[in-house]
C-alpha positions in Angstrom: 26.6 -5.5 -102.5 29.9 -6.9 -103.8 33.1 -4.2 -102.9 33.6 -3.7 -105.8 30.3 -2.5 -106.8 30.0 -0.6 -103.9 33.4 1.1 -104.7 32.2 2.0 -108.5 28.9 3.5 -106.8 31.1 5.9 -104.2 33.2 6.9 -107.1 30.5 7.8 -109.1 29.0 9.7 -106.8 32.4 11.9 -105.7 32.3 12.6 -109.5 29.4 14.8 -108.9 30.3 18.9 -108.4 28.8 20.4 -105.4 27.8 23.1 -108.0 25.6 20.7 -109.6 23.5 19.2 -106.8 19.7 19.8 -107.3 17.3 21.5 -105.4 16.6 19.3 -102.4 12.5 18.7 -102.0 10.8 21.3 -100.3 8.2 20.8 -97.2 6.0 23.1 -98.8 6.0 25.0 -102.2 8.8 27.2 -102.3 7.7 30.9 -103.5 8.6 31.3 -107.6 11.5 34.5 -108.5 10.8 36.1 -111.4 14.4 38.1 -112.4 14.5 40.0 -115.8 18.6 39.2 -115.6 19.6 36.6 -118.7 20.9 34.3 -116.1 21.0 34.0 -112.7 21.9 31.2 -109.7 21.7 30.9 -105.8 24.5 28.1 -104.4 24.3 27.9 -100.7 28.2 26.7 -100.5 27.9 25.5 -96.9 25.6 22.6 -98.4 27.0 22.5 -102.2 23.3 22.7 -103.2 22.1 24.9 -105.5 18.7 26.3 -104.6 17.6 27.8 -107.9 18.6 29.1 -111.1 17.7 29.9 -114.5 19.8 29.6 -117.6 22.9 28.9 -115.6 24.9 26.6 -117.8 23.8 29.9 -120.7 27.5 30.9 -121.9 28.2 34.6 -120.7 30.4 37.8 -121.5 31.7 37.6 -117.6 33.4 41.2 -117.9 35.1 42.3 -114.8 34.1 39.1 -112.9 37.0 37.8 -114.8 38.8 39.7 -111.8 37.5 36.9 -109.7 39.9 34.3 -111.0 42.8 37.2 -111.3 42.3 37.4 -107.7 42.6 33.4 -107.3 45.6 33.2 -108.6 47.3 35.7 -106.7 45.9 34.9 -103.0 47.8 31.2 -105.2 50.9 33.4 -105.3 51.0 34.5 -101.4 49.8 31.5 -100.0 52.7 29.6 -101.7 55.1 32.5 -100.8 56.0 33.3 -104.3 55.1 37.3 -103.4 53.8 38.7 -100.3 51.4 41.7 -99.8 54.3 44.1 -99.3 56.0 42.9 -102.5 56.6 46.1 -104.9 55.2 45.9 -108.6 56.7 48.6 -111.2 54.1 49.5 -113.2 54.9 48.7 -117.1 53.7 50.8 -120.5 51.0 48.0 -120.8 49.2 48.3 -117.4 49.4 51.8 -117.7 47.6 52.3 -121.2 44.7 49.6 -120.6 41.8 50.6 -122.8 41.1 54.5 -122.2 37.6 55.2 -120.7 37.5 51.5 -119.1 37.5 51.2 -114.8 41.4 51.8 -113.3 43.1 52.5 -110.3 45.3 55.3 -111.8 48.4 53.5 -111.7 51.7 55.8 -113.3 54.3 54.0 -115.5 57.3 53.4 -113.9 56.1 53.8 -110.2 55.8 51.0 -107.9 52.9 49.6 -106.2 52.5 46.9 -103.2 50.4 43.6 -104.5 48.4 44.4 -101.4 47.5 48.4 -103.3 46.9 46.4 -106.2 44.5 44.1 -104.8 42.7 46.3 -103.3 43.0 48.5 -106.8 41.5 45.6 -108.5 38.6 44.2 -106.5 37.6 47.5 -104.6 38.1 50.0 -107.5 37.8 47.5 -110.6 40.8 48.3 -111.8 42.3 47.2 -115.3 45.6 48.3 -114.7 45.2 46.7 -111.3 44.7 43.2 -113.4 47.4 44.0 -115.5 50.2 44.7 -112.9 49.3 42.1 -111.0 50.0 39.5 -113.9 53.4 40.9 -114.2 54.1 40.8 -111.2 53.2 37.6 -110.3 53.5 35.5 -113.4 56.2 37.8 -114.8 53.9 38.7 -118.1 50.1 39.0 -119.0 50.4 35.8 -121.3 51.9 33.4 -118.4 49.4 34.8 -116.0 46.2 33.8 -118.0 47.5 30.5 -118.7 47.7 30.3 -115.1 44.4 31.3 -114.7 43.0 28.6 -117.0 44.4 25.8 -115.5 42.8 26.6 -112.5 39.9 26.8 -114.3 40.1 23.7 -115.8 41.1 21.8 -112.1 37.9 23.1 -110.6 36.2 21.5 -113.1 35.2 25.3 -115.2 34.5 23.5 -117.9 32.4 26.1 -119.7 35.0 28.8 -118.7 37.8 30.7 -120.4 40.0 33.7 -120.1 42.3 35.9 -122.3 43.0 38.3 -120.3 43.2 38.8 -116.5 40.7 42.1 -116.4 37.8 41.2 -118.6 37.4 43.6 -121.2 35.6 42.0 -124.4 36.9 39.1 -126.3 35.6 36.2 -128.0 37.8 33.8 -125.8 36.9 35.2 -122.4 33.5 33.6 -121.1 31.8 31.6 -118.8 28.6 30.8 -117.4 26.8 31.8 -113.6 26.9 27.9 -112.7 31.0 28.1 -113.3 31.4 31.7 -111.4 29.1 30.0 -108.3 31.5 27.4 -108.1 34.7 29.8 -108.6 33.1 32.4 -105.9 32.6 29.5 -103.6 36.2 28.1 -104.0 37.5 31.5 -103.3 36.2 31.9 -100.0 36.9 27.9 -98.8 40.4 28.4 -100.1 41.4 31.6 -98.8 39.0 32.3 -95.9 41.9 34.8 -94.6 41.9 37.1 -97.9 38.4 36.6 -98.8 36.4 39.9 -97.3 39.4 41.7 -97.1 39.2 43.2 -100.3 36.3 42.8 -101.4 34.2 43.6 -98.6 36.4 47.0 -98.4 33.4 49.9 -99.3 36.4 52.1 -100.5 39.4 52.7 -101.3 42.1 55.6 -102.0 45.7 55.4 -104.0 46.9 58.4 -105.8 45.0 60.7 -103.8 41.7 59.4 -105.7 39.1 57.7 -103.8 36.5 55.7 -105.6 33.1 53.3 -103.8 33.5 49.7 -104.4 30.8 49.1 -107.0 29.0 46.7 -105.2 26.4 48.5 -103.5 25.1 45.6 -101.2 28.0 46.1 -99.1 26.0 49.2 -97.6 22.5 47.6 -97.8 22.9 44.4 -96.3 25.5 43.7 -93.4 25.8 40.0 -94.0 27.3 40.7 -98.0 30.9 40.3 -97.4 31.9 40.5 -101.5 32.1 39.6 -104.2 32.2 41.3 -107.7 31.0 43.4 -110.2 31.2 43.5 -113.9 30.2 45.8 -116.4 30.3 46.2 -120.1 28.4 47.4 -122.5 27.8 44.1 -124.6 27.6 42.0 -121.0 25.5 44.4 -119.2 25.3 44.6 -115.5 26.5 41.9 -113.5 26.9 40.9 -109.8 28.3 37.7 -108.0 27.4 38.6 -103.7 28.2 36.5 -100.9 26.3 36.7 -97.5 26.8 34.5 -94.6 23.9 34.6 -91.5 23.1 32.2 -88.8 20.3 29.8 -88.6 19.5 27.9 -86.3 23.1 26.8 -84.9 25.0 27.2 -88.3 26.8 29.8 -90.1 24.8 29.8 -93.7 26.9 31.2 -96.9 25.2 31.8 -100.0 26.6 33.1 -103.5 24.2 35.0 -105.5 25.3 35.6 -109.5 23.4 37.7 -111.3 24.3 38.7 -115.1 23.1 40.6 -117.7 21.1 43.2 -116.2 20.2 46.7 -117.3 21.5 48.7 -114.8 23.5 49.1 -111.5 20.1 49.1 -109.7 19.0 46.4 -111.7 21.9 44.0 -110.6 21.6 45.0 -106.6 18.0 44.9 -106.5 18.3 41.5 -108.1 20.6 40.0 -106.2 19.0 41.4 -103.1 16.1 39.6 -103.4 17.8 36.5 -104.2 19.6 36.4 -101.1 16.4 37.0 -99.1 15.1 34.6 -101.3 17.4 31.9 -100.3 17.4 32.8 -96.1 14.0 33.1 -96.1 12.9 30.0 -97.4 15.4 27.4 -96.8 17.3 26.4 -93.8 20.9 24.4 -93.6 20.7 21.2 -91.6 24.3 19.6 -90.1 23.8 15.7 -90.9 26.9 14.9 -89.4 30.3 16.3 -88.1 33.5 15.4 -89.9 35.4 12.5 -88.0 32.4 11.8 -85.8 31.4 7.7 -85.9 28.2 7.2 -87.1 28.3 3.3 -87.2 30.4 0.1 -86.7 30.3 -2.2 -89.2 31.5 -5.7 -89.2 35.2 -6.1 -90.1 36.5 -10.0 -91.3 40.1 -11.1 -91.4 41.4 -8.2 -88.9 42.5 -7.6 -85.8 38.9 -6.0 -84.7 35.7 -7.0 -85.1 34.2 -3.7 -86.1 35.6 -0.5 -87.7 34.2 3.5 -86.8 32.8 4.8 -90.4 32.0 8.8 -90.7 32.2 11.1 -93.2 35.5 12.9 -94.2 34.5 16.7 -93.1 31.2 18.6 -92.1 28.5 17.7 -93.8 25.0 19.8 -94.5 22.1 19.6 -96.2 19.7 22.5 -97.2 15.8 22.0 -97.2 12.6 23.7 -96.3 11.5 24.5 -92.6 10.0 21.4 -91.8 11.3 19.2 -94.0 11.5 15.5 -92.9 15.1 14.1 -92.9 15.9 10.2 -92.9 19.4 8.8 -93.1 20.0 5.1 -94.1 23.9 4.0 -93.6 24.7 1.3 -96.1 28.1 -0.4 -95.0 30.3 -2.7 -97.7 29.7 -6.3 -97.2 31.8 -7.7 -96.8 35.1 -5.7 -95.2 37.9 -7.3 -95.4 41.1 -6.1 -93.6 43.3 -4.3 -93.5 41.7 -1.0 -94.2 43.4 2.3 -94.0 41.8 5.1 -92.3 40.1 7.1 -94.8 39.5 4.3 -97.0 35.7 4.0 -98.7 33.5 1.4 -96.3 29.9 2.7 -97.0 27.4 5.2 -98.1 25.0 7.1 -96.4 22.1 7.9 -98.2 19.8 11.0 -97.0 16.0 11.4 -98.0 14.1 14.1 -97.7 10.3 13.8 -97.2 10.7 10.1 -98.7 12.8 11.9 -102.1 16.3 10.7 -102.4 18.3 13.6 -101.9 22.0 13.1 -101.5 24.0 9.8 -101.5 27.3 10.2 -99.8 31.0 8.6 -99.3 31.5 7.1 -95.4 35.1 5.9 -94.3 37.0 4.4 -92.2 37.8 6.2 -89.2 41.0 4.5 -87.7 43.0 1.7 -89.6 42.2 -2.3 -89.2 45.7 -4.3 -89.7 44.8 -7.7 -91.4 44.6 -10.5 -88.1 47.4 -13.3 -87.7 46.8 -16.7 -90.1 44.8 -18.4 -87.9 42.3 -15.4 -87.4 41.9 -15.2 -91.4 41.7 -18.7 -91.9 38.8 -19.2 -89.4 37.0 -16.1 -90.7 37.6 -17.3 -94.7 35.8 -20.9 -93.1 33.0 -17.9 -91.9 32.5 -15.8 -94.8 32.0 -18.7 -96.9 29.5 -20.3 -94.5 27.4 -17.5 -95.0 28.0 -17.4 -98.8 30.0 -14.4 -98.8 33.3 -15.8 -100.1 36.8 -15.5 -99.0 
């Protein structure tokens, strides 16, 4: 295959979202769910495969899971140093009257709280003045904030997602869908592996001398749930996005359950429940290959070696049924010319799964190949052209 070809193919296929990969083919039949919630999806984020779903691209009222994205932006803010957990927030007028009757922390106008209190205000207790606060404080107003937040929507590729506000509450311009809040979930915990679980996974929390239980009641049912969130309204229903993470057989599985529109609390937990299970039980993660690890040597012209190492960027996985037989094909560029730079695009490896094409992947080069003196790309033009390959 001409480079060129073969550079438009690995492009194409960087283009695709993890949150979009299909199913891979089973072994055997995989069992059938049957979930009353309007839509629902299972990603299991160590692979980027999602392992079944139903009306996931269906736009959704996302409610409180709108807090999801709030707290992006702010583990943003202390990663980058712009505030840090102890920072002090005065609570405004505006955080303090959020809609009366809707979920809040309790927050008093004109008192100061720590962005780590209102973290845990807004992903442990739900709070809307928690949401509101934080915007302030980070972005300096509400308005500044959610633009924020939907330019990180719109770099992870949320393209069916959109906020108004950083809390939830209804309005025609906040919505998304469960494939987008998958992929958000997911982002959260590769991004900020430190802050992820430290909130969220939190059972309970007091400020102001009131105490209220994280609403996601997983987090005393199943050890491995380590988050996410809930949401609730009336118009949206009950909704849940859950993360797990278990070990089988020599890796560390992490699957994101999102469930929404249920019609109740129970509803949602026993629903996303049996998802999880759902997933363990009847898929397994596979390690194709370890980032940086060679997995092949192909033939390298006008350069200063003969061969090159190709491998794949990072760890790479692949989720199928017990059983399920794996083949993977490397298919190097022909020809290679040097000089390549380490991490450039040399190949693809291609994975079936019981004889199904499954996943078609990116392999580069592993250390750099400087182009050879004149002589050495002379003799090896006078080569590549006996064998009809060009120069």
């Amino acid at each position: 295959m001409p480079i060129s070809k073969m550079a438009a193919a690995l492009a194409c296929a960087l283009c695709i979202a993890a949150a979009h990969a299909q199913p891979s083919p089973a072994a055997v039949p995989v069992p059938a769910l049957s979930l009353s919630a309007r839509a629902w999806l299972l990603l299991d984020s160590t692979s980027g495969q999602v392992l079944g779903a139903h009306d996931p691209d269906k736009r959704i009222e996302p409610a409180s899971l709108t807090k999801m994205m709030t707290a992006y932006v702010v583990f943003q803010a202390l990663r980058d140093r712009a505030v840090a957990r102890d920072t002090r927030v005065t609570v405004s007028t505006r955080a303090w009257k959020v809609a009366p009757g809707s979920s809040r922390m309790f927050l008093e106008p004109g008192r100061q709280a720590t962005i780590d209190e209102l973290l845990y205000g807004l992903l442990v207790q739900s709070g809307n003045d928690a949401a509101i606060a934080l915007a302030e404080g980070v972005a300096g107003s509400v308005e500044a904030f959610v633009a924020r937040m939907n330019q990180e929507a719109g770099e992870m590729g949320l393209a069916s997602t959109h906020f108004s506000n950083p809390h939830g509450l209804p309005d025609p311009q906040t919505y998304s869908t469960a494939r987008d809040l998958s992929v958000l979930a997911a982002r959260i915990v590769r991004d900020f592996p430190d802050l992820a679980g430290t909130y969220d996974a939190t059972r309970q929390y007091t400020y102001n001398r009131i105490t209220q239980p994280n609403r996601n009641r997983l987090l005393w049912l199943d050890a491995s749930v380590d988050g996410m969130k809930t949401g609730h309204t009336e118009s949206a229903g009950y909704s849940l996005v859950a993360t797990a993470r278990r070990a089988s057989g020599g890796v560390q599985r992490r699957l994101v359950s999102v469930v929404v529109g249920t019609a109740s609390d129970h509803d949602r937990t026993r629903q996303s429940r049996e998802l999880l299970e759902w997933g363990f039980r009847n898929f397994e993660t596979v390690r194709l290959y370890a980032g940086g690890d060679p997995v092949g040597s192909p033939r390298v012209w006008k350069g200063t070696r003969p061969t090159v190492p190709m491998g794949l960027q990072r760890d790479t996985y692949i989720t199928v049924r017990p059983g399920a037989r794996i083949e993977r094909t490397l298919h190097p560029a022909s020809p290679l010319i040097a000089p390549l730079a380490a991490g450039q695009r040399v190949g693809e490896l291609e994975v079936r799964v019981d004889g199904e094409p499954a996943r078609r992947l990116p392999l580069i080069a592993l250390e750099p190949v400087q182009a050879a003196s004149w002589f050495g790309r002379t003799w090896d033009g006078l080569r590549l052209w006996l064998h009809g390959l060009g120069t």
